[in-house]
C-alpha positions in Angstrom: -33.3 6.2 13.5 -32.0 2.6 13.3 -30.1 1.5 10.2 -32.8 -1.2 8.8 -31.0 -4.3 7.3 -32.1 -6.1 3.9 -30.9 -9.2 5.9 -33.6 -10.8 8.8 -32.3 -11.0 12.2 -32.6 -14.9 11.9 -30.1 -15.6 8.7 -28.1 -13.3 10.8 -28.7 -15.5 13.6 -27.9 -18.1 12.0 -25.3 -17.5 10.3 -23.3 -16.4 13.2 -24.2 -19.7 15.5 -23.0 -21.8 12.2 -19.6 -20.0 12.3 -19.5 -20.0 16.6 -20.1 -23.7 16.3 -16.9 -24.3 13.6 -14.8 -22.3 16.2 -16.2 -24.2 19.2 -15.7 -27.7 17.2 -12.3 -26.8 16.3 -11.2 -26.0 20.0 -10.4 -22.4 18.8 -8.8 -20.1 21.2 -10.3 -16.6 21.1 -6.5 -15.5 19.4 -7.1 -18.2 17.0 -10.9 -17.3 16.2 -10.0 -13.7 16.1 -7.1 -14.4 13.4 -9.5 -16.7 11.4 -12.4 -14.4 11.4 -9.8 -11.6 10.6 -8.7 -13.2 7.8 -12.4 -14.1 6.5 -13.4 -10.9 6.6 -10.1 -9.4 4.8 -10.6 -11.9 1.8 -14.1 -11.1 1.9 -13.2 -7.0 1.3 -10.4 -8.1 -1.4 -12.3 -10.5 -3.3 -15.5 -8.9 -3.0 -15.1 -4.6 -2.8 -13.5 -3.0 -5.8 -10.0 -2.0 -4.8 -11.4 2.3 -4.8 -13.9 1.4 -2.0 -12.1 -1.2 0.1 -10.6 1.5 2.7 -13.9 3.1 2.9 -15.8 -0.3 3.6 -12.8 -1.6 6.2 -13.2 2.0 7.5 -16.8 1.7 8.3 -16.9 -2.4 9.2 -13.9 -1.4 11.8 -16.3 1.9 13.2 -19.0 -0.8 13.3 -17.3 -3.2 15.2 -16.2 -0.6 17.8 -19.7 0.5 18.5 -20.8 -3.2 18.7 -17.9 -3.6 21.5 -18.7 -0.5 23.1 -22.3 -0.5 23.3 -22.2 -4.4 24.8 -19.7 -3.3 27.5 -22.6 -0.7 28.9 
């Protein structure tokens, strides 16, 4: 059964072609978005997820991100 998100696919949408555009304005190299976005998300963990849960969150957002990788390569 699919994981059903309190979040519409259109502010995910977007959201993410808000933050594609920044990169694309900015002349950002894929290293360069990668770091940036890296970075977002860490502050995002740390300023957001108490310090007991933020292994357990980064834990699952990395899994996430795999499968998202994965399941677009097939």
């Amino acid at each position: 059964m699919p994981i059903q998100s309190k979040y519409s696919n259109q502010q995910i949408e977007t959201l993410v072609n808000i933050l594609l555009e920044t990169l694309r304005q900015q002349n950002a190299t894929t290293e360069l978005s990668l770091m940036c976005l890296g970075n977002t998300i860490s502050h995002i963990i740390k300023t957001n997820v108490p310090a007991a849960q933020q292994a357990e969150v980064t834990k699952h957002f990395s899994q996430a991100l795999q499968d998202a990788v994965s399941s677009k390569a097939h």
